[in-house]
ROKE-655075 format. One record per residue (C-alpha): x, y, z; residue in one letter; residue number from 1. Coordinates in nm, 3 decimals, always signed. Each point is the difference from the previous one (the first is absolute). Example, Ala and Ser with C-alpha at 12.3 -4.5 7.8 and 13.67 -1.06 7.14 Angstrom:
<rs>
((+1.230; -0.450; +0.780); A; 1)
((+0.137; +0.344; -0.066); S; 2)
</rs>
This chain:
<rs>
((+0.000; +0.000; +0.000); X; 1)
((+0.136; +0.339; -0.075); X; 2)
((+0.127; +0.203; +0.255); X; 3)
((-0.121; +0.380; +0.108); X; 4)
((+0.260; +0.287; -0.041); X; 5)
((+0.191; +0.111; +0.271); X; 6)
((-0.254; +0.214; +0.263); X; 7)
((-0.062; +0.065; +0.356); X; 8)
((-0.336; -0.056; +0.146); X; 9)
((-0.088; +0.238; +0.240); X; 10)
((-0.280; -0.079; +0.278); X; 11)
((-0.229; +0.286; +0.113); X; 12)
((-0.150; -0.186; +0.316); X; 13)
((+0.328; -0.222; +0.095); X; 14)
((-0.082; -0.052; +0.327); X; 15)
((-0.407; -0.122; -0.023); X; 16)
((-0.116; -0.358; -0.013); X; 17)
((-0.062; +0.030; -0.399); X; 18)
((+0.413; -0.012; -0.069); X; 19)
((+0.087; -0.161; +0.300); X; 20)
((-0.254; -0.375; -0.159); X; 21)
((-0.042; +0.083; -0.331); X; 22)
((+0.266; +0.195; -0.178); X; 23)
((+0.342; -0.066; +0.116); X; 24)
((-0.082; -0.381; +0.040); X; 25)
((-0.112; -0.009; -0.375); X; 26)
((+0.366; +0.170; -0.072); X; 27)
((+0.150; -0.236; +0.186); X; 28)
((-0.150; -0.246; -0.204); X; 29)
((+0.059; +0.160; -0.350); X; 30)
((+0.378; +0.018; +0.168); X; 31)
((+0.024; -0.385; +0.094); X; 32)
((-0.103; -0.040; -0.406); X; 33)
((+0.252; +0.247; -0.102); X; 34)
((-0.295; +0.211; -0.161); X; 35)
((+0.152; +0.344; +0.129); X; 36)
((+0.256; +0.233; -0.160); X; 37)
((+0.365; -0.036; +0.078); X; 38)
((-0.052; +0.364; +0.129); X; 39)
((-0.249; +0.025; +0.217); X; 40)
((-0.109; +0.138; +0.295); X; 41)
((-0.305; +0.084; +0.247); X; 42)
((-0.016; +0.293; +0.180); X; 43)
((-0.286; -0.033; +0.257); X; 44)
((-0.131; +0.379; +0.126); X; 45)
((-0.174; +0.088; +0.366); X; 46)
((-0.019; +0.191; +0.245); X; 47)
((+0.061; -0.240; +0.248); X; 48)
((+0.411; -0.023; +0.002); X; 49)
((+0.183; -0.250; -0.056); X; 50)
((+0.318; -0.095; -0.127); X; 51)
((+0.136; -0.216; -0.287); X; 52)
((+0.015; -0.291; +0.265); X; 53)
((-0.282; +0.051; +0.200); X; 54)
((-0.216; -0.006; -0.368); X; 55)
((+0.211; -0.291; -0.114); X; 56)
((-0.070; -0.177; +0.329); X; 57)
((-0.443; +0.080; -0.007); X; 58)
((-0.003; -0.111; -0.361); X; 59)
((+0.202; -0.328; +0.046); X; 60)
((-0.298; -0.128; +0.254); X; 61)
((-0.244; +0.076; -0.262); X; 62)
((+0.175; -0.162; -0.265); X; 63)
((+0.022; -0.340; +0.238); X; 64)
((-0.371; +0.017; +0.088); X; 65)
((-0.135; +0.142; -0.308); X; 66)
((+0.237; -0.128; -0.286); X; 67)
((-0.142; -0.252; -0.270); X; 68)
((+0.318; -0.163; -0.049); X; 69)
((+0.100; -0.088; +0.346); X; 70)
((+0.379; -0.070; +0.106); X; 71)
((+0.261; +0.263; +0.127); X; 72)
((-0.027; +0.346; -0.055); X; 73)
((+0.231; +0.096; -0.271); X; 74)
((+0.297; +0.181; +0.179); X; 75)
((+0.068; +0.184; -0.332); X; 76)
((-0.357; +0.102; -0.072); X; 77)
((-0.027; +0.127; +0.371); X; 78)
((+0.318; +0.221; -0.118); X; 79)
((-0.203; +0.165; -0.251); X; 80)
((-0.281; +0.165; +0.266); X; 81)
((+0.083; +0.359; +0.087); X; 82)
((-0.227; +0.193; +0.234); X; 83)
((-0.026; +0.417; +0.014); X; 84)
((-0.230; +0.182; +0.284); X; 85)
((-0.230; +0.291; -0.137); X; 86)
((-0.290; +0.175; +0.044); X; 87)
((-0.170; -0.062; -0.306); X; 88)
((-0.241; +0.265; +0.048); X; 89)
((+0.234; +0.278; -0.034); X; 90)
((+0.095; +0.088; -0.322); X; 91)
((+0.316; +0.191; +0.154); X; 92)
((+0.139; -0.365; +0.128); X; 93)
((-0.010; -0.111; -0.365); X; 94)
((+0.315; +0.185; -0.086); X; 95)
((+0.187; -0.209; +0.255); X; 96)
((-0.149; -0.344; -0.141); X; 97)
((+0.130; +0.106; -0.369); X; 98)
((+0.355; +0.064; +0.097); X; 99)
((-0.002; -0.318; +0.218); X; 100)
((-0.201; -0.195; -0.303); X; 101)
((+0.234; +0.154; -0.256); X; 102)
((+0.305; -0.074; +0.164); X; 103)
((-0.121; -0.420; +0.078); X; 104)
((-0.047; +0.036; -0.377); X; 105)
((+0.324; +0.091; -0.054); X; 106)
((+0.180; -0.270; +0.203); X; 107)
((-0.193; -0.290; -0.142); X; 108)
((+0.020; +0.094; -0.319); X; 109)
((-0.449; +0.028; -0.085); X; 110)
((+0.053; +0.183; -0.246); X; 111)
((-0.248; +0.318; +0.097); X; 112)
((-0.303; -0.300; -0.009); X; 113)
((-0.256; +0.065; +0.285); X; 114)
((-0.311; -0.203; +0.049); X; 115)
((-0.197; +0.153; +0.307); X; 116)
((-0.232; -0.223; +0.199); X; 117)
((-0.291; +0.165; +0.197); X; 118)
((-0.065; -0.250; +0.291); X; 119)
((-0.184; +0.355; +0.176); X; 120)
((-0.324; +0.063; +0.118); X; 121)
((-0.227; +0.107; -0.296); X; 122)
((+0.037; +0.358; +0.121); X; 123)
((+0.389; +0.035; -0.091); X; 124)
((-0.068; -0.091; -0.353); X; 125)
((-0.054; +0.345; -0.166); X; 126)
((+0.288; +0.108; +0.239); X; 127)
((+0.292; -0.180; -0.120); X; 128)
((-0.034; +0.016; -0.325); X; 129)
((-0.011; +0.370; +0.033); X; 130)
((+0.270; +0.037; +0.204); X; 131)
((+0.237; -0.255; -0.239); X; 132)
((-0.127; +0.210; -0.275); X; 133)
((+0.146; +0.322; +0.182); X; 134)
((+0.322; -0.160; +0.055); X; 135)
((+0.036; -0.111; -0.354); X; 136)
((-0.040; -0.401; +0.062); X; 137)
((-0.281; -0.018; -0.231); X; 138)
((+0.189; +0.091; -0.335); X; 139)
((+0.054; -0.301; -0.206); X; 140)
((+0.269; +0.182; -0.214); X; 141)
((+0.337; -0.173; +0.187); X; 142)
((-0.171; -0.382; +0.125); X; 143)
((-0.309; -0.084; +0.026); X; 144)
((-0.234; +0.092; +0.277); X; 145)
((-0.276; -0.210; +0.105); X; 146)
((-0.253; +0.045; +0.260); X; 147)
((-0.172; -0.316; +0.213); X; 148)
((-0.393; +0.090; +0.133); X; 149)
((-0.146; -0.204; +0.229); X; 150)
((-0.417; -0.022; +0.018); X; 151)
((-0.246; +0.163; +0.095); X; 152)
((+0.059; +0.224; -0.286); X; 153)
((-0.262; +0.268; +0.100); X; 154)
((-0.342; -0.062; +0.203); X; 155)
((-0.237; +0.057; -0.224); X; 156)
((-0.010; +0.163; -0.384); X; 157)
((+0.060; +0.333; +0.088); X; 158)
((+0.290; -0.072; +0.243); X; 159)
((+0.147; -0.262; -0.268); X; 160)
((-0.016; +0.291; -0.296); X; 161)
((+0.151; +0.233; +0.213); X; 162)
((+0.324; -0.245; +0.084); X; 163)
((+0.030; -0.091; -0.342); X; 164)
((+0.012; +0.378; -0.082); X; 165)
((+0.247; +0.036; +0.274); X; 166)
((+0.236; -0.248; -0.031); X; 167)
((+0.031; +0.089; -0.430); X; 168)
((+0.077; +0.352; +0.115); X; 169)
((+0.339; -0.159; +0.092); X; 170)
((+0.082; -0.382; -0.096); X; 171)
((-0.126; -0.075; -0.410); X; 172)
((-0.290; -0.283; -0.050); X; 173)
((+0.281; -0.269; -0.130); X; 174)
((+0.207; +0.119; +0.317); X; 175)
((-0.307; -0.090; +0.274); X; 176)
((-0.061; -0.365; +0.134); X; 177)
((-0.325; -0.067; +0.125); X; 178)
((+0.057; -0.304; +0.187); X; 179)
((-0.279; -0.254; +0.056); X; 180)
((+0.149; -0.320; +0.159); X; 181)
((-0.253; -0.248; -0.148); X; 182)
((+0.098; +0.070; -0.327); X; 183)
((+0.402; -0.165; +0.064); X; 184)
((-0.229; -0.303; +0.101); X; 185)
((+0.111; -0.247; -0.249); X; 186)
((-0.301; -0.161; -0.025); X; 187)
((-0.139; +0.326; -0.091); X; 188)
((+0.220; +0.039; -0.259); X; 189)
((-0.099; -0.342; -0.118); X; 190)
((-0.342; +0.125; -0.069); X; 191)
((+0.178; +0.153; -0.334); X; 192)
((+0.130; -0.315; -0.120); X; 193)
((-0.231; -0.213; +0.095); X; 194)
((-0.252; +0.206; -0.195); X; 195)
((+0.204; +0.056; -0.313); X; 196)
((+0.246; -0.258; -0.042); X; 197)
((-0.284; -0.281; +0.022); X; 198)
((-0.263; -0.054; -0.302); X; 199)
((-0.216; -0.184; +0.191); X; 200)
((-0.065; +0.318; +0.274); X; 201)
((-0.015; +0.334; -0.215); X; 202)
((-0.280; -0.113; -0.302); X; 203)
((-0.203; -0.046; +0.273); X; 204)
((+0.085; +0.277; +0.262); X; 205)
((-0.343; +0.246; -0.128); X; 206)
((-0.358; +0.027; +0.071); X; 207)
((-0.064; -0.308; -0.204); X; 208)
((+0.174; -0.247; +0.192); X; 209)
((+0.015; +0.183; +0.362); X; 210)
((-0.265; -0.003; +0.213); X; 211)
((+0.159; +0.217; +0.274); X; 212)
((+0.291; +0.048; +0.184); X; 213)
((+0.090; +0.016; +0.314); X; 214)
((+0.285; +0.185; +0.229); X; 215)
((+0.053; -0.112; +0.339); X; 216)
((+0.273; +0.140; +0.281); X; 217)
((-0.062; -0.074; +0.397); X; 218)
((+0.210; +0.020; +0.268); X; 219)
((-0.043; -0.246; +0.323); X; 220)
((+0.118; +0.263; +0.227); X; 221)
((-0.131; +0.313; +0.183); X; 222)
((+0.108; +0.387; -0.020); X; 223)
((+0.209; -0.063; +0.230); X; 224)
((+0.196; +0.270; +0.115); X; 225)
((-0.030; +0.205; -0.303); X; 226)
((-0.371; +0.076; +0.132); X; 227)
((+0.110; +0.360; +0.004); X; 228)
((+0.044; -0.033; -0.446); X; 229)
((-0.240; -0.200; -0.043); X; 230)
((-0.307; +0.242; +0.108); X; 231)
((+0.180; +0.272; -0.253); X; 232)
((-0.007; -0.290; -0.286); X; 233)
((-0.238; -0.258; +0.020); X; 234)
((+0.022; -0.337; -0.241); X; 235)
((-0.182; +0.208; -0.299); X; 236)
((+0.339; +0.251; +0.015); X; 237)
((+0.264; -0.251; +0.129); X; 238)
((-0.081; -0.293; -0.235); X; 239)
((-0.225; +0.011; -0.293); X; 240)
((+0.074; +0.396; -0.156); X; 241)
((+0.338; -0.157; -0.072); X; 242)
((+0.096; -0.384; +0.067); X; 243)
((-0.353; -0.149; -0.135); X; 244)
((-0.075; +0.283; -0.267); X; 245)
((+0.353; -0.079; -0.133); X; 246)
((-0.049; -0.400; +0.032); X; 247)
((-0.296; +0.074; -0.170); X; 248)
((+0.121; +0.204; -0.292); X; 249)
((+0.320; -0.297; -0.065); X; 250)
((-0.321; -0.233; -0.031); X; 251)
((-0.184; +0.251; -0.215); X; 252)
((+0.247; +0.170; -0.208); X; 253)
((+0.021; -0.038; -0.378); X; 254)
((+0.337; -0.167; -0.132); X; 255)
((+0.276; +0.263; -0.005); X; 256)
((+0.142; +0.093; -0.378); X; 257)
((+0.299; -0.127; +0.184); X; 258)
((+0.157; -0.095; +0.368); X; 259)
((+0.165; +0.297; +0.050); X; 260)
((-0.128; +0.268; +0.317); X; 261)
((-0.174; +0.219; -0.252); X; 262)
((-0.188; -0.213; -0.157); X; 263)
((-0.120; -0.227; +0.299); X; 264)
((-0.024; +0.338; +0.235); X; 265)
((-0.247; +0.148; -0.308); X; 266)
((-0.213; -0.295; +0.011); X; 267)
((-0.023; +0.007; +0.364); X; 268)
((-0.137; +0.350; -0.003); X; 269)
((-0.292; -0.097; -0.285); X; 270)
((-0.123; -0.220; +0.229); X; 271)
((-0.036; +0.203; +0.318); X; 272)
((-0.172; +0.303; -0.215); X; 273)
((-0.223; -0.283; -0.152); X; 274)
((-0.122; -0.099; +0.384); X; 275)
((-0.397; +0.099; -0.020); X; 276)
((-0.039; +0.284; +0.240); X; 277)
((-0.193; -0.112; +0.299); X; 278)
((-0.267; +0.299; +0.086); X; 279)
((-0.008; +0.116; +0.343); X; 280)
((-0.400; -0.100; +0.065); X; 281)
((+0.108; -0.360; -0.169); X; 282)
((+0.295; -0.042; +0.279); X; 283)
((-0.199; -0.208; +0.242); X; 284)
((-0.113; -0.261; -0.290); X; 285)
((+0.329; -0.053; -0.104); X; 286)
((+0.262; +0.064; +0.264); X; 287)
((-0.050; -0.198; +0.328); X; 288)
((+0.218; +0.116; +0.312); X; 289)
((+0.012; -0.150; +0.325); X; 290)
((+0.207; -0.041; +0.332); X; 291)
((+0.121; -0.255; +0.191); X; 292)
((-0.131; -0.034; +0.357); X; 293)
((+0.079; -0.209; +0.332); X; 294)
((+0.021; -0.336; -0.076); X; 295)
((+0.096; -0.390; +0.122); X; 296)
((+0.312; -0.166; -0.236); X; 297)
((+0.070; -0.317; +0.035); X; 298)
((-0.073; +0.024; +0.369); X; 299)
((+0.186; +0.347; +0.061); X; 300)
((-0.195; +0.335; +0.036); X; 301)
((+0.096; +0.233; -0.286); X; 302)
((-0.041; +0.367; +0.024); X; 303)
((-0.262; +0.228; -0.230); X; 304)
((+0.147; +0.263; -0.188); X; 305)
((-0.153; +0.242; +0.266); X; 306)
((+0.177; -0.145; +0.309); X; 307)
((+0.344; +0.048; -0.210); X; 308)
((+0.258; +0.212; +0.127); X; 309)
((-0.018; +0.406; -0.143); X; 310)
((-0.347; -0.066; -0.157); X; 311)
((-0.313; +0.214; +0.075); X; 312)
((-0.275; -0.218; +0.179); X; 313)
((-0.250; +0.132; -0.226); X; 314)
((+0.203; -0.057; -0.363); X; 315)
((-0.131; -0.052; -0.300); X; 316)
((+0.301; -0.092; -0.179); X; 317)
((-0.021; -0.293; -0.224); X; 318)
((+0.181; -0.313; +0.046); X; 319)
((-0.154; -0.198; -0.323); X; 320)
((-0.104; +0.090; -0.276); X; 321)
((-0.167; -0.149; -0.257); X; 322)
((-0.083; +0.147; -0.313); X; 323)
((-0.147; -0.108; -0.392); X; 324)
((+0.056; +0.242; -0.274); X; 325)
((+0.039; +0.012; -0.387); X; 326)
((+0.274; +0.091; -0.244); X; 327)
((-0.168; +0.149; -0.311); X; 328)
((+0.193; -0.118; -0.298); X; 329)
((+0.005; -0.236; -0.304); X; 330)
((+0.174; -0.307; +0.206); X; 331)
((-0.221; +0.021; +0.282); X; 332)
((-0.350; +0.127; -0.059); X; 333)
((-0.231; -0.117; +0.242); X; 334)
((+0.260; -0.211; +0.227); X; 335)
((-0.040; +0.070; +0.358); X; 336)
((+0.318; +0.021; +0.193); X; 337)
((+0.006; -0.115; +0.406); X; 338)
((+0.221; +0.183; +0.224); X; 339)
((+0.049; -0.125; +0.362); X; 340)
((+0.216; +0.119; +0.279); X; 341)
((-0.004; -0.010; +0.383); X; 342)
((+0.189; -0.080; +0.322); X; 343)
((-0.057; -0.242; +0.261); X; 344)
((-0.128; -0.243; -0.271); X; 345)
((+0.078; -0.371; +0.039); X; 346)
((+0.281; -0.029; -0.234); X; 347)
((+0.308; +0.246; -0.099); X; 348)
((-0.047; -0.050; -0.391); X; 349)
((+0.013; +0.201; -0.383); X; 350)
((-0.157; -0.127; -0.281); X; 351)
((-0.112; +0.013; -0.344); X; 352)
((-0.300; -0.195; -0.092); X; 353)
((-0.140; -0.026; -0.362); X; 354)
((-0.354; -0.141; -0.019); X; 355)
((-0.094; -0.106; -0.309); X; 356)
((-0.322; -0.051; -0.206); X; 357)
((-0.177; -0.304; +0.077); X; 358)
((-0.046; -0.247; -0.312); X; 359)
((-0.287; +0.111; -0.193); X; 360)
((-0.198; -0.327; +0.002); X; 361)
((-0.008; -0.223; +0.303); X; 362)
((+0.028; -0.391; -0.119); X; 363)
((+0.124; -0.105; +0.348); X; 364)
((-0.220; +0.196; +0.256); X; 365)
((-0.152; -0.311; +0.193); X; 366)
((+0.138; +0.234; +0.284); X; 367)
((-0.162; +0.360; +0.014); X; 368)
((+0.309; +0.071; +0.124); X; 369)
((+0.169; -0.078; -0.281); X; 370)
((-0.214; +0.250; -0.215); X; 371)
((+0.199; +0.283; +0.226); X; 372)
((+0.329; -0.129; -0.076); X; 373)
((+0.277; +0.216; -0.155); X; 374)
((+0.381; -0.054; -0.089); X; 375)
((+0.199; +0.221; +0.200); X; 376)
((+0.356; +0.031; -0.018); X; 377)
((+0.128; +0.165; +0.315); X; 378)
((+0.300; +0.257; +0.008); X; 379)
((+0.177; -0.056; +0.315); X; 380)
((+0.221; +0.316; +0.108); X; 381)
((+0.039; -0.118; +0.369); X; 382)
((+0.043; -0.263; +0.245); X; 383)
((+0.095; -0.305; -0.233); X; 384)
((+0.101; +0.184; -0.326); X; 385)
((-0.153; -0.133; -0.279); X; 386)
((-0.266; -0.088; -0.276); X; 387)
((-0.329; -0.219; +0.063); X; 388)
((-0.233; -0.079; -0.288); X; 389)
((-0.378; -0.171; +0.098); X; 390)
((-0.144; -0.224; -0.237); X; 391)
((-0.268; -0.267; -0.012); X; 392)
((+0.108; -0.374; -0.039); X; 393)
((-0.227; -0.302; -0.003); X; 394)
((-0.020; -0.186; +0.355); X; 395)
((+0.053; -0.378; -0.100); X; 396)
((-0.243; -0.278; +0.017); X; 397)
((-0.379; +0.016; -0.189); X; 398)
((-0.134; +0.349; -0.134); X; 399)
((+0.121; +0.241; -0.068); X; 400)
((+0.040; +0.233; +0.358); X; 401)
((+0.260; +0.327; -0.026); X; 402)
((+0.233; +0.107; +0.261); X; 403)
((+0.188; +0.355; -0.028); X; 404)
((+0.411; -0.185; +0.001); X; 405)
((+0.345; +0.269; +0.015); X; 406)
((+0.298; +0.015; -0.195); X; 407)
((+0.246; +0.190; +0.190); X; 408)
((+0.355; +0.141; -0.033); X; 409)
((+0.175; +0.134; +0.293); X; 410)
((+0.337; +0.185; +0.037); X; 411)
((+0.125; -0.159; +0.220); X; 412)
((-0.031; -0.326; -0.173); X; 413)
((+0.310; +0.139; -0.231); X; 414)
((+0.304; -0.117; +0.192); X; 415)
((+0.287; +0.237; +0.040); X; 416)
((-0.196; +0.321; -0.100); X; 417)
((+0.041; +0.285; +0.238); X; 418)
((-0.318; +0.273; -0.012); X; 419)
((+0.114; +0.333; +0.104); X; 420)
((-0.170; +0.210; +0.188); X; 421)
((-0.152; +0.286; -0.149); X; 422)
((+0.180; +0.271; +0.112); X; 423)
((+0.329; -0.211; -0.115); X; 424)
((-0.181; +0.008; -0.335); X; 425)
((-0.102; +0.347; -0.004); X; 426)
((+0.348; +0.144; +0.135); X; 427)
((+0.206; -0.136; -0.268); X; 428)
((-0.297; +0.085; -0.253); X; 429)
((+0.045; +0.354; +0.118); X; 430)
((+0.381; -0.009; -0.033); X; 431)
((-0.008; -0.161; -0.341); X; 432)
((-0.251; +0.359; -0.137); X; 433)
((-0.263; -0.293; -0.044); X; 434)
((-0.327; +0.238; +0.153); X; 435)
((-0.267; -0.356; -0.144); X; 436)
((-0.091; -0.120; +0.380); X; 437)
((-0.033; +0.406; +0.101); X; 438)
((-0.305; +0.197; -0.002); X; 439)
((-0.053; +0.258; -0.238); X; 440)
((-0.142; +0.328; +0.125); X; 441)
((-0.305; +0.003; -0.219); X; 442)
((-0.073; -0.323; +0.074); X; 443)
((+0.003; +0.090; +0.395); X; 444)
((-0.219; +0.287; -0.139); X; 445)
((-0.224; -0.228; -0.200); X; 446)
((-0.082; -0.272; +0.366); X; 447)
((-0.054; +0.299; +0.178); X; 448)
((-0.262; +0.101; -0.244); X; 449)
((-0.206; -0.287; +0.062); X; 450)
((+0.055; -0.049; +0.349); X; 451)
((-0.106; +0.366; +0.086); X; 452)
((-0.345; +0.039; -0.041); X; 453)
((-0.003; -0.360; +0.288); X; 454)
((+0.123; +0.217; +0.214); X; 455)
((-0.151; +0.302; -0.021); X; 456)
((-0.350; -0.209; +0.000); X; 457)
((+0.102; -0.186; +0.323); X; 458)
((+0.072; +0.362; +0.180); X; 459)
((-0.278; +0.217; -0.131); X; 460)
((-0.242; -0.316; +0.032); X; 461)
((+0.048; -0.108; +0.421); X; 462)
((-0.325; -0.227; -0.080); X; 463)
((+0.239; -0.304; -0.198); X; 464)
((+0.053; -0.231; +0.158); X; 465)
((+0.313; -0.122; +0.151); X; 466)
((-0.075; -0.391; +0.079); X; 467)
((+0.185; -0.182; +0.276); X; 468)
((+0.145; -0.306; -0.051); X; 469)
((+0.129; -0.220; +0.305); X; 470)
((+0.317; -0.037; -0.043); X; 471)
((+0.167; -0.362; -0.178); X; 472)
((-0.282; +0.005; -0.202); X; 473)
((-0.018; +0.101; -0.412); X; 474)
((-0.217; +0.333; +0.065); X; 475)
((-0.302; +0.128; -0.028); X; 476)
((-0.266; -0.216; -0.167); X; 477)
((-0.096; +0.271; -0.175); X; 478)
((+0.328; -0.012; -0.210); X; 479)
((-0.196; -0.344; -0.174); X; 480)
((-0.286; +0.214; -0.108); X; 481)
((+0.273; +0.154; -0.219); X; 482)
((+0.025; -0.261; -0.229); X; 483)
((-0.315; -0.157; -0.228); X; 484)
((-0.165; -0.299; +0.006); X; 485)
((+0.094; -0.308; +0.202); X; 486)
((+0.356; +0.072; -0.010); X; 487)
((+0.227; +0.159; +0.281); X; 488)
((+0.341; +0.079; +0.035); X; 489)
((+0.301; -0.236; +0.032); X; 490)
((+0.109; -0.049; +0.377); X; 491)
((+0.324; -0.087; -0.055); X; 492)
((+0.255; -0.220; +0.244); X; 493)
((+0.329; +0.014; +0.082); X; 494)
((+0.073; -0.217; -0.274); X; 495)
((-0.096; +0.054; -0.311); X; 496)
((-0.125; -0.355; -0.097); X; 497)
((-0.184; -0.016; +0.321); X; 498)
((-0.386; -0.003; -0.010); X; 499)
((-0.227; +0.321; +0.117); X; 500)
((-0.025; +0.084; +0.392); X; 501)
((+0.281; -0.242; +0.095); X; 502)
((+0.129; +0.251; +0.231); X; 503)
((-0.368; +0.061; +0.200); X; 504)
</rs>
């Protein structure tokens, strides 16, 4: 694999729990597979001080705990982790960062190539850029420049318009990474080839063939302490306006003129202005929310979202959602689209489900069930990486009685393949200019669009409901109404092969 030019990678945020799990343990990783430049170097910023060693020392823990590719810590990585104490809110500090960054640049031999990593609260983000701007760090003219932002990328439209405005009065489009962490998933990044490198899947990926599909992320856990977030975000803002509307446009998209960022990035962005808007007096018959309350699991006493710690007794915040909605094109005319998200659900599980038509004419429906049977072939993003496709065999002996049979495919059935994690991916897809897994800002634009007028109907309208849910259980039963006919969502297990409610 080719390797990125000579750069440093500087941290905004080096101290938090976001660099000290996620990002230096991917680089340790990308290290240990001699992914990184000969030259290179990260230069974590704070204002808590440290030193060289003291930095070296913090990340070193989280690289043993957090690491994907377990064994010692690389003595020479740990050699290339600098550390430089700041306040980032002044702009008059900045000075002193340049000379310091300049001068690192100059002993390792980067080359003038800076890729800056916001790992800040959401309200440093039209800060920084300014300020690097001021100092000169976001001129591309000597090296390139490169800038890292973490979500929530606004709160609603307005707020999301006004950072993209922001951040272009100082950093170029093809400069600014948007970074989504589901999208490094590599089973996420399967959904391309398995949809256009297989002639059996894409003739019949359209409204002929599909009968609906269906989106599906739930955690098994809690707020826990981030109860203090969560009632500023709720699942509609911290999950579906970018993981699932993004799953849901790789499943959607048209094939790209070629596999390039442009291309797939354009594509992307058809689909999300294609989404059918959902009018704010037709919220409550499509979008269900609810909340998890008090509840017995598996013998222990869980906690409602009410009784967690930094959350108003009274909230209203939504823990699940679950939502159907159209996307008004050609392809998919008429195909309803299932998105479902929640905590304290029984399972911690993503998934892609495709639900196709039923067989026109029913020769073997001895069974009414049978009559309701569809092929599904089930996308499997996480636990138990993967493919699953349903499909109706004969049972043996007299007759002939169907039973729904799988043909699976897991990762981890290929021996000796190592699955990085995504930020691994999405580092080195930064350092390598390669902006395909990153966000484009119309595209941000485009979610927030659709998601808005939810919003705006849940707080001018206090008379929607917000439906509890005991907690270990798959949500409201209202979130069934959601989908037509006899049929109801997938409750996934664990493992993907494993039959529905295995886990209740």
């Amino acid at each position: 694999m080719k390797k990125p030019d000579n750069h440093i990678l500087v941290i905004f945020g080096a101290s938090g729990d976001l660099t000290h799990r996620k990002l230096v343990p991917a680089l340790a990783d990308l290290h240990k597979q001699d992914l990184l430049p000969e030259k290179f170097a990260v230069l974590g910023l704070g204002r808590t001080p440290l030193t060289n060693e003291q930095f070296r020392e913090k990340m070193s823990t989280g690289i043993q705990e957090f690491s994907s590719k377990k064994g010692d810590v690389p003595n020479g990585f740990l050699k290339r982790l600098y550390y430089y104490s700041f306040n980032t809110k002044e702009g008059a500090e900045y000075k002193g960062f340049k000379d310091y960054l300049l001068a690192l640049d100059k002993e390792i031999g980067s080359g003038g190539n800076f890729i800056f990593y916001l790992a800040t609260p959401p309200s440093m983000y039209p800060l920084i850029p300014r300020f690097l701007s001021e100092q000169g760090l976001s001129r591309d003219d000597k090296g390139f420049r490169r800038l890292i932002v973490e979500k929530p990328f606004g709160h609603d439209l307005a707020s999301a318009r006004q950072l993209n405005r922001e951040l272009l009065n100082y950093f170029k489009e093809e400069q600014i990474y948007r970074i989504d962490h589901y999208l490094g998933k590599e089973t996420v990044q399967n959904l391309l080839v398995t949809r256009f490198s297989n002639g059996i899947y894409e003739p019949l990926w359209n409204r002929n063939y599909i009968h609906h599909v269906e989106v599906t992320s739930t955690e098994d856990i809690g707020v826990g302490n981030r109860g203090g977030y969560y009632e500023e975000s709720g699942a509609l803002r911290d999950m579906v306006q970018n993981h699932l509307l993004l799953l849901t446009s790789l499943v959607a998209m048209e094939p790209p003129a070629l596999i390039n960022a442009e291309s797939i990035r354009n594509e992307i962005v058809k689909v999300l202005q294609s989404l059918r808007p959902i009018p704010k007096e037709e919220v409550p018959r499509y979008v269900i929310r609810g909340q998890y309350i008090e509840s017995e699991v598996k013998g222990q006493h869980v906690k409602g979202y009410r009784q967690e710690k930094g959350v108003d007794p009274k909230s209203r915040v939504e823990t699940f959602v679950a939502m159907k909605f159209y996307i008004d094109n050609w392809r998919w005319a008429g195909v309803p689209f299932y998105i479902r998200t929640g905590k304290m659900l029984p399972t911690r599980v993503t998934e892609i489900v495709i639900h196709f038509q039923p067989t026109p004419h029913h020769l073997f429906a001895d069974d009414p069930a049978i009559i309701r049977q569809q092929n599904q072939l089930v996308i499997r993003i996480q636990p138990d990486e993967g493919l699953l496709l349903k499909f109706g065999m004969k049972v043996p002996g007299a007759g002939f009685r169907v039973q729904d049979v799988n043909m699976d495919f897991h990762y981890s059935d290929l021996s000796d393949t190592y699955l990085p994690s995504a930020y691994e991916r999405l580092l080195l897809d930064c350092m390598l200019g390669d902006p395909t897994l990153y966000s484009r800002g119309d595209a941000v634009e485009a979610a927030w669009n659709f998601i808005d007028p939810i919003l705006q109907a849940w707080k001018e309208e206090p008379c929607i409901k917000v439906h509890g849910y005991p907690a270990g259980t798959w949500g409201p039963e209202e979130a069934d109404e959601l989908i037509e006919g006899d049929m109801t969502w997938r409750y996934p297990c664990k493992n993907l092969s494993d039959g529905n409610y295995c886990e209740l």
